[in-house]
Backbone as a ProteinNet text record, in pm:
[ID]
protein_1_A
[PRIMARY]
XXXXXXXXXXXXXXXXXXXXXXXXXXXXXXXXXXXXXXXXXXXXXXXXXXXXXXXXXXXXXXXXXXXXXXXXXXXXXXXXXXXXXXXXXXXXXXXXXXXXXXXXXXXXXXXXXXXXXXXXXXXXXXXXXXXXXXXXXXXXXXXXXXXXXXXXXXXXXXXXXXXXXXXXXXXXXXXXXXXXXXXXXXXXXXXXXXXXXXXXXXXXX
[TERTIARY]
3065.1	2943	2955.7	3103.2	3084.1	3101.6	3171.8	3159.4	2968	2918.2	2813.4	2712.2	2712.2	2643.8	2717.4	2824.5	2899.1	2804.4	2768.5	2710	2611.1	2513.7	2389	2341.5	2432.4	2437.7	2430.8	2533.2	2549.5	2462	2353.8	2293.4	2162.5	2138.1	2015.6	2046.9	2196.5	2235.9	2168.7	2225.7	2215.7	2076.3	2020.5	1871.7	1784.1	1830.6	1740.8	1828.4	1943.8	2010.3	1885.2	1917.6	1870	1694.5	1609.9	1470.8	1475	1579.2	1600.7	1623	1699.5	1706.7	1614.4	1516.7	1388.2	1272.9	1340.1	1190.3	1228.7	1118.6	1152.7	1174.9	1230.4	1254.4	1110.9	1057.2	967.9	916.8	797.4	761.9	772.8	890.7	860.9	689.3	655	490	563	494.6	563.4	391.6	454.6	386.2	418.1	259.7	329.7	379.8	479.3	577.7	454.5	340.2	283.5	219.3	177	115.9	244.7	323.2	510.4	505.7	499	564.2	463.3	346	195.8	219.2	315.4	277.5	454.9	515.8	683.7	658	769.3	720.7	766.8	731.8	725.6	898.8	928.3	1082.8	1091.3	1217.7	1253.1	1134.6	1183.5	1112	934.7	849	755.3	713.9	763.3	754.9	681.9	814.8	851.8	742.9	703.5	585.6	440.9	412.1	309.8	286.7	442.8	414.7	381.1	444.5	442.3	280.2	220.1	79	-31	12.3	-72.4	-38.8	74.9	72.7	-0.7	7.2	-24.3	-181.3	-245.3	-416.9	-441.8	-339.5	-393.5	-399.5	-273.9	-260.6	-355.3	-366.6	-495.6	-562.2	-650.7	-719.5	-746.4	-714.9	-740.2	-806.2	-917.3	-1029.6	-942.3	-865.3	-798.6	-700	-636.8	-541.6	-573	-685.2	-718.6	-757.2	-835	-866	-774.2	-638.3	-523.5	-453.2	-486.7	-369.5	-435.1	-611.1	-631.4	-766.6	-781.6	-857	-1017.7	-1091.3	-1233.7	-1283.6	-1193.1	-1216.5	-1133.4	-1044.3	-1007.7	-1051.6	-919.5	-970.8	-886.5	-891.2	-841.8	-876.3	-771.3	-760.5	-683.7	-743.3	-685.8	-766.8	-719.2	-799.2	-714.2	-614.2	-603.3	-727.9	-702	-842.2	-1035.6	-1028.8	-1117	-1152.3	-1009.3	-1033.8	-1097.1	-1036.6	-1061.6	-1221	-1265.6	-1387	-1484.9	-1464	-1521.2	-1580.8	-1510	-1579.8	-1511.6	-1576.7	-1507.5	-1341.5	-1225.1	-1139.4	-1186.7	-1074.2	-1081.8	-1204.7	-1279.9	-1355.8	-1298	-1379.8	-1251.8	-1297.5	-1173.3	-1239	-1275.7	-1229.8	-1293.7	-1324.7	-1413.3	-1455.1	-1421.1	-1374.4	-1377.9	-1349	-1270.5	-1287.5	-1330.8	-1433.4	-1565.8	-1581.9	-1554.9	-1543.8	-1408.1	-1322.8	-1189.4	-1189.3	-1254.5	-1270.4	-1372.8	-1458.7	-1558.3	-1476.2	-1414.4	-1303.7	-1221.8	-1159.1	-1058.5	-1103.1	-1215.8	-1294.1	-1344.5	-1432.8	-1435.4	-1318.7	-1213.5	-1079.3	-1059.8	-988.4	-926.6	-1066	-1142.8	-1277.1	-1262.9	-1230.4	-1231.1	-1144.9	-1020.4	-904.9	-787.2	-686.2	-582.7	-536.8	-417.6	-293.3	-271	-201.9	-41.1	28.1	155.6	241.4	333.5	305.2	392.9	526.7	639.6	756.1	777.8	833.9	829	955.4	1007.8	1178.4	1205.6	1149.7	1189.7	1092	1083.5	1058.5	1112.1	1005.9	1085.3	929.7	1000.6	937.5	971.5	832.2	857.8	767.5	788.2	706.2	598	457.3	376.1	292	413.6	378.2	495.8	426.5	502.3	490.5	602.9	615.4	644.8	585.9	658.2	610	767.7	741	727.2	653.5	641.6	609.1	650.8	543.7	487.7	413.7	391.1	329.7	319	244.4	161.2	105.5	-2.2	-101.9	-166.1	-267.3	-206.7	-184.8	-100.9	-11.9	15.3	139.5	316.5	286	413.8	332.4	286.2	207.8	305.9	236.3	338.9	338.1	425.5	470.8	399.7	363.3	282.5	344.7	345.3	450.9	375.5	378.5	266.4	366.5	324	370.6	208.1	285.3	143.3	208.6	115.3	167.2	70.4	96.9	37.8	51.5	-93.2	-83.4	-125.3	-52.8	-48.5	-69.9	-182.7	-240.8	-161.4	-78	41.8	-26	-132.6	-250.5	-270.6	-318.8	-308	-229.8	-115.9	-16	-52.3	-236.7	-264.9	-274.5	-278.1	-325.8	-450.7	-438	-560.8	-587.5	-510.4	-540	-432.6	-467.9	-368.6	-401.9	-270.6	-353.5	-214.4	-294.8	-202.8	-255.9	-119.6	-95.4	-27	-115.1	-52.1	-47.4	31.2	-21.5	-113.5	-253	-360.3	-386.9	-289.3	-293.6	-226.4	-134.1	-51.3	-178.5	-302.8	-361.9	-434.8	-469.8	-610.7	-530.6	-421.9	-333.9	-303.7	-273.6	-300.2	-440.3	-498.7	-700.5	-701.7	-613.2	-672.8	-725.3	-780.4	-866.3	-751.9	-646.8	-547.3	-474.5	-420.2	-345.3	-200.4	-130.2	9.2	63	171.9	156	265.9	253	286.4	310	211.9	169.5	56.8	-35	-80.4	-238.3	-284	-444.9	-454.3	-504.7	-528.6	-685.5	-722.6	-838.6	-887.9	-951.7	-988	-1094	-1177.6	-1303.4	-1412.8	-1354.1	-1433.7	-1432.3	-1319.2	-1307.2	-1190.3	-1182.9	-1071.4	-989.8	-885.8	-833.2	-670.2	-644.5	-542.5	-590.8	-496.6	-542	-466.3	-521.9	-465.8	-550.5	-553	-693	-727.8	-865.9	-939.1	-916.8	-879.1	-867.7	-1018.3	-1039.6	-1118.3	-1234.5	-1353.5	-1428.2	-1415.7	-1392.7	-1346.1	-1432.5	-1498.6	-1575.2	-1524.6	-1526.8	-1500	-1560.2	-1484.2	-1591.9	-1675
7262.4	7207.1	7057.3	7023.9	6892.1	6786.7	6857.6	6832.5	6775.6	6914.5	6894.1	6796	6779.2	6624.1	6507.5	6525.5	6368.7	6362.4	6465.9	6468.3	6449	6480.3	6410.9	6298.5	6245.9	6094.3	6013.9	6061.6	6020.3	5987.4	6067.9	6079.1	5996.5	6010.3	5925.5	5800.5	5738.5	5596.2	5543.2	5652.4	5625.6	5579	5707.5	5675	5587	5483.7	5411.6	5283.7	5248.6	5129.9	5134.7	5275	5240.4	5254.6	5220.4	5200.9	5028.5	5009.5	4828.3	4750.6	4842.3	4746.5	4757.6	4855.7	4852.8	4760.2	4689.7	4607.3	4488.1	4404.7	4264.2	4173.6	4057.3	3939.1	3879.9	3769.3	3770.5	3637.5	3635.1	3488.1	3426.9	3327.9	3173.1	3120.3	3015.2	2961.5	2850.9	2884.2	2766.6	2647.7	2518	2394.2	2363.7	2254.5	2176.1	2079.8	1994.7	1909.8	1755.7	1755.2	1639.8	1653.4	1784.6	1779.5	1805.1	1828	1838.6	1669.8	1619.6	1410.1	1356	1377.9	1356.1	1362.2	1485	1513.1	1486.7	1435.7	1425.6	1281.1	1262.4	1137.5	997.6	919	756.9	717.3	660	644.4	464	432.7	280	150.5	228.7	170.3	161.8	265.7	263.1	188.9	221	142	-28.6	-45.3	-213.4	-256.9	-215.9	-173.1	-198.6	-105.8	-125.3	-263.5	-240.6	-348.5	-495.7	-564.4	-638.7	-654.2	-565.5	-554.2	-579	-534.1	-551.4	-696.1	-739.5	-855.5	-981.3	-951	-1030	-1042.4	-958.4	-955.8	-1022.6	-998.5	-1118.2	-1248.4	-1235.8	-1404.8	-1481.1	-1396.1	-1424.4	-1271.2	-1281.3	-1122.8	-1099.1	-1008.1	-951.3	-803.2	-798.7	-706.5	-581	-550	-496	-453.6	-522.5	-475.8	-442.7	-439.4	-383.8	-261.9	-249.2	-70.9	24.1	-35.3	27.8	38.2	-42.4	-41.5	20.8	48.2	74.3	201.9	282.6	432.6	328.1	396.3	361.7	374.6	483.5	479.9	437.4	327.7	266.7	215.2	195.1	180.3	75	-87.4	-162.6	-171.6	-213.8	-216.8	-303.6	-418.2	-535.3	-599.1	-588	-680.4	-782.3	-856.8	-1003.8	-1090.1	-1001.5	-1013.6	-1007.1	-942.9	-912.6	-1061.8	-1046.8	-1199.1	-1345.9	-1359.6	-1480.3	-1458.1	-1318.1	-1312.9	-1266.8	-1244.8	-1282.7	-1121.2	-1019.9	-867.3	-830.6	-702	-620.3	-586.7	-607.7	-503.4	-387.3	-328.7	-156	-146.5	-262	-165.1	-208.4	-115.9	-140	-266.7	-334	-472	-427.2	-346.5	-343.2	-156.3	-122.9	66.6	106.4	56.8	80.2	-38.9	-3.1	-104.4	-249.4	-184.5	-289.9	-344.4	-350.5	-430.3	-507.5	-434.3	-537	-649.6	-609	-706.1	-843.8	-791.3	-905.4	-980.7	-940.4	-977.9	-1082.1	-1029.6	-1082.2	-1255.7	-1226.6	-1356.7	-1425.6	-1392.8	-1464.1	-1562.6	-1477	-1562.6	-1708.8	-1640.6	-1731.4	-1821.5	-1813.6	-1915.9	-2031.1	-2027.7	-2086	-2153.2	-2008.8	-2073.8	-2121.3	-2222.3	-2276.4	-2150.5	-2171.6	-2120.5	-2070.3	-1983.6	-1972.7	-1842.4	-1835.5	-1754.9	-1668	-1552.3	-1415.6	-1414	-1367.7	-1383.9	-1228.4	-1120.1	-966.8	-1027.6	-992.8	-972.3	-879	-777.1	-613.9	-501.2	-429.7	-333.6	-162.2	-82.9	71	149.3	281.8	367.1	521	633.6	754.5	819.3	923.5	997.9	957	883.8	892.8	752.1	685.3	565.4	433.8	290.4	209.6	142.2	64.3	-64.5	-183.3	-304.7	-409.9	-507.2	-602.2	-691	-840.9	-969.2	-1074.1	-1184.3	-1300.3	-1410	-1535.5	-1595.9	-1666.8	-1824.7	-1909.6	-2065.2	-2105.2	-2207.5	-2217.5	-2308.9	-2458.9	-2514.2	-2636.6	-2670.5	-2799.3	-2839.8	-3001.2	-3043.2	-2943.6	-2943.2	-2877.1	-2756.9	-2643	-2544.3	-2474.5	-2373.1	-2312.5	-2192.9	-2103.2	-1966	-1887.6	-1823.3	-1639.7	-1528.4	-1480.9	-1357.2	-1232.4	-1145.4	-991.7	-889	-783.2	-673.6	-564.1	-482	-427.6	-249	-155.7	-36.7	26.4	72.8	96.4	247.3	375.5	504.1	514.8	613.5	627.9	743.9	738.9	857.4	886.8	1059.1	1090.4	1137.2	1148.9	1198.6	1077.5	969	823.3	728.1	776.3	627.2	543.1	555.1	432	424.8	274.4	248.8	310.7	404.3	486.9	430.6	330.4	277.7	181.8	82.8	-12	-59.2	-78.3	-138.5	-248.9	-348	-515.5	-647.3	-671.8	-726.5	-874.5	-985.5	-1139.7	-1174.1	-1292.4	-1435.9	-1513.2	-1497.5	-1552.5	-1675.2	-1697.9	-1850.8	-1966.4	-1932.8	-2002.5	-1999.1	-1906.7	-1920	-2056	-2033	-2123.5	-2254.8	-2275.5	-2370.5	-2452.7	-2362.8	-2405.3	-2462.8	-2416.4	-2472.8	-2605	-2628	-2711.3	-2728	-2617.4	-2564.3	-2540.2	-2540	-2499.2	-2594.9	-2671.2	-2776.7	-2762.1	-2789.3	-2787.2	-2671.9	-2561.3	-2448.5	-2511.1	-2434.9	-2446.6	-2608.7	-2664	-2829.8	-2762.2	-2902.2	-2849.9	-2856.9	-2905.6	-2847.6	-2778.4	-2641.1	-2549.6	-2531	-2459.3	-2449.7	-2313.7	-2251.3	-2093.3	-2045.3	-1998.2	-1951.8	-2047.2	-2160.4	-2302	-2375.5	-2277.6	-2347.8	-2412.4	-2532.9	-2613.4	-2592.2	-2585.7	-2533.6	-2624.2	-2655.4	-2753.1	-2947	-2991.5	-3123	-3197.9	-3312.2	-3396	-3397.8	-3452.4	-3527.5	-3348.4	-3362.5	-3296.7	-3224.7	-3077	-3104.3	-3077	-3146.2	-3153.6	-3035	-3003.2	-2891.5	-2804.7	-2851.3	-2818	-2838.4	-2794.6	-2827.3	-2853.7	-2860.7	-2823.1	-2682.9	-2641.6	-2522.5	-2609.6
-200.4	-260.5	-279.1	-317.7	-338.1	-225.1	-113.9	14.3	80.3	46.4	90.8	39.1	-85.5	-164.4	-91.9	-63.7	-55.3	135	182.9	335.8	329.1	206.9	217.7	195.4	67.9	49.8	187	284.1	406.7	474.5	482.8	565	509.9	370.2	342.9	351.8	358.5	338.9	475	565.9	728.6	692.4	677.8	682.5	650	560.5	471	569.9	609.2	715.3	840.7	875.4	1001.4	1015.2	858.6	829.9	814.9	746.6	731.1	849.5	957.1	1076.5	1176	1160.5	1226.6	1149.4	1082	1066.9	1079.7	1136.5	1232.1	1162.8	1214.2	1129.9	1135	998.7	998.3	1115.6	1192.2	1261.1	1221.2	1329.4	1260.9	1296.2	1249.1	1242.6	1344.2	1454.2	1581.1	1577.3	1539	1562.2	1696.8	1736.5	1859.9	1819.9	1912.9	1880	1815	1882.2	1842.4	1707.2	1696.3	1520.6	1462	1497.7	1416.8	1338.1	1513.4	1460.9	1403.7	1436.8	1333.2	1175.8	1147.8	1013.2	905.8	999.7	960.5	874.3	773.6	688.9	777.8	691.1	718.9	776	880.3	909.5	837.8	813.7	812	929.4	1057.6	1141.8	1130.3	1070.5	1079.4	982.6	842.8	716.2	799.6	821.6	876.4	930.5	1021.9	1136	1062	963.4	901.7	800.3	752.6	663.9	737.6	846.8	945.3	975	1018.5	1051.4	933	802.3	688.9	623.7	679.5	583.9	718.8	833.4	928	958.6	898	931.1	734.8	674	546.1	557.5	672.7	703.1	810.2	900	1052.1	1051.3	999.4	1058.5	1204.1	1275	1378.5	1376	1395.4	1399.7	1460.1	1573.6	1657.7	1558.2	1518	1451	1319.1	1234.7	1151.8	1171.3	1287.3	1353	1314.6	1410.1	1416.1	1325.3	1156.4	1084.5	987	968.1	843	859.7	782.3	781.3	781.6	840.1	842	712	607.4	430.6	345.4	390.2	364.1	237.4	77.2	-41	-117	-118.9	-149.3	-317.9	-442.9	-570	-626.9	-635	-653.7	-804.3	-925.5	-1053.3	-1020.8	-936.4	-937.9	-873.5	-733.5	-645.8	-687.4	-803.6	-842.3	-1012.8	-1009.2	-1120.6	-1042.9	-870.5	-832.4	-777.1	-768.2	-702.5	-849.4	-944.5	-1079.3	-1072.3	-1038.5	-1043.6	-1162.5	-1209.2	-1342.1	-1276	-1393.2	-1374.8	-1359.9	-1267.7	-1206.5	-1133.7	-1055.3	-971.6	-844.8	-726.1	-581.4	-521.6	-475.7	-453.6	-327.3	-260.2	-104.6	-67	-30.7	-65.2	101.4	208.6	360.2	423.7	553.8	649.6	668.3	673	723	599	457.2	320.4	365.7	406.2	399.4	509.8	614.2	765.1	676.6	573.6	535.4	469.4	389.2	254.7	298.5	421.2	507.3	519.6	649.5	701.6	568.2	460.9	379.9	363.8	280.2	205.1	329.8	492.4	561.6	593.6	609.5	626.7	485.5	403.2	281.4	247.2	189.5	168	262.5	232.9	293.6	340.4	473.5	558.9	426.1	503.4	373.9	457	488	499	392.4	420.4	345.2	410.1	298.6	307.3	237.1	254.7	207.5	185.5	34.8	-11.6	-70.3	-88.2	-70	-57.6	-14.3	18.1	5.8	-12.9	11.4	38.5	68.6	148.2	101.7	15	14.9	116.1	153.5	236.1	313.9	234.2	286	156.1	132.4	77.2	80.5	27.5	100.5	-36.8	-85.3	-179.7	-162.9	-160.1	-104.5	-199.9	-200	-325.6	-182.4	-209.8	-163	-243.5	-140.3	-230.6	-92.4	-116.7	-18.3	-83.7	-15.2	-22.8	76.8	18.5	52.9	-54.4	61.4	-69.2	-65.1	-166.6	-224.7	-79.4	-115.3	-49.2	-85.6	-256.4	-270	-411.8	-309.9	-375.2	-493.2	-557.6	-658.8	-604.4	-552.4	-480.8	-524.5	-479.4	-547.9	-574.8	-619.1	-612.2	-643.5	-579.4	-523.5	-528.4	-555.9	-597.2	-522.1	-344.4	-334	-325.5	-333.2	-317.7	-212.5	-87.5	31.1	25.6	70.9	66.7	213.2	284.3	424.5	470.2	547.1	616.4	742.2	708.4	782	935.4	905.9	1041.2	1146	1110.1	1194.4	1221.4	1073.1	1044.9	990	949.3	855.3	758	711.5	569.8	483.4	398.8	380.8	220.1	141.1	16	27.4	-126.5	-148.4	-254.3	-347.1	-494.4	-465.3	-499.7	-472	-630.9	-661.6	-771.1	-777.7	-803.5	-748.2	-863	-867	-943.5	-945.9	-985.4	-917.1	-999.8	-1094.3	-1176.3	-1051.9	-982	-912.1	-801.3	-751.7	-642.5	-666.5	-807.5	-862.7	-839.9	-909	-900.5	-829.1	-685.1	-585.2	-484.9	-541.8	-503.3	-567.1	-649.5	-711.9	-837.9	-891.8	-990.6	-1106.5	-1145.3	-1239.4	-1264.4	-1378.8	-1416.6	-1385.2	-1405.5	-1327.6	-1405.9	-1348.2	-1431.3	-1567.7	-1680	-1801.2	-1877.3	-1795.9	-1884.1	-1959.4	-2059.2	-2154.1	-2148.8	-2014.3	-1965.4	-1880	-1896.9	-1773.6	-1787.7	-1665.1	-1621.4	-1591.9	-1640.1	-1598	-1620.4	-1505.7	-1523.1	-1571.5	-1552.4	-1548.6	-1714.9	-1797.5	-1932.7	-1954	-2007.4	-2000.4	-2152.7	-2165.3	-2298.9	-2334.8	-2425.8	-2482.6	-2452.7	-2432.5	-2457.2	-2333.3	-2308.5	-2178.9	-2065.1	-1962.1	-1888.8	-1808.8	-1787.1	-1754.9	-1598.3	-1554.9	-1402.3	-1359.8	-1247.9	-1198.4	-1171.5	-1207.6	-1187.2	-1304.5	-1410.9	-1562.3	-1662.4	-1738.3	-1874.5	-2035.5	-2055.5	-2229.4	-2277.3	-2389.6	-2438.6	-2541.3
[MASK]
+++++++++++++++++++++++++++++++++++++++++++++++++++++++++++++++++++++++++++++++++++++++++++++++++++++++++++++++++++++++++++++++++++++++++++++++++++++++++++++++++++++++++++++++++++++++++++++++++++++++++++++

């Protein structure tokens, strides 16, 4: 009898192995290789790439290369940008494309050259950080220093937002419009404040 329990055990063990090895491993979900590299994150190289292209249509816009670098919904967020163009904080300084291509030509139609210099940078997944500063203006301008954060559409490779953060005292400064930085007349928003000669395009309150 006890023979015969220890034979049935046997046999249900069998039984229940050889129910487990009849059932399949489950499908892998096979991608094609191009929506694979489409959707894989941001490499060193691409980072570079983008960043190169976004800082180069601030400096000369190229219509072409704005296509290629930025989403047709494209959503620029700039309150520095929005201080020199006299809009509310927090609203978008540019809502698409075709706002940033205007934005663009405005600024370089107006304002002086000036060259970007990126001195660090990093890169997660499907976003970009880059710290810079650039000149521009003056014979011996006062540097800018920007802080922008770039969101990247893993579908095109492009720029699909950007919220960007300057020194826009050093811009004014540089126009002209701002007293030398931390002397004791400055100029802002057309009110002149402390004491010592007047800069130019300045009122009193």
């Amino acid at each position: 009898m006890h023979t015969l329990s220890h034979l049935v055990s046997f046999m249900v063990l069998c039984t229940i192995l050889s129910l487990v090895s009849a059932i399949p491993e489950p499908a892998a979900i096979k991608e094609s290789d191009q929506y694979h590299d489409k959707q894989k994150c941001l490499s060193d190289h691409e980072s570079r790439d983008i960043i190169e292209r976004y800082i180069s249509n601030f400096e000369t816009i190229d219509e072409a290369s704005v296509n290629s670098t930025f989403t047709e919904d494209f959503m620029y967020e700039s309150d520095s940008t929005n201080f020199l163009l006299r809009s509310n904080p927090g609203t978008k300084t540019a809502s698409s494309r075709s706002d940033l291509i205007v934005l663009l030509r405005a600024d370089q139609s107006t304002g002086p050259a000036f060259s970007v210099t990126v001195n660090l940078y990093t890169h997660t997944c499907d976003t970009i950080v880059l710290r810079y500063r650039f000149l521009g203006g003056r014979i011996q301008p006062s540097a800018v220093g920007g802080l922008d954060w770039l969101f990247i559409d893993l579908n095109s490779r492009k720029i699909k937002g950007a919220h960007s953060e300057f020194n826009s005292a050093a811009i004014l400064y540089n126009l002209g419009l701002l007293g030398t930085p931390n002397a004791s007349t400055t100029c802002l928003n057309g009110a002149c404040e402390g004491e010592g000669t007047l800069v130019s395009g300045c009122r009193r309150r």
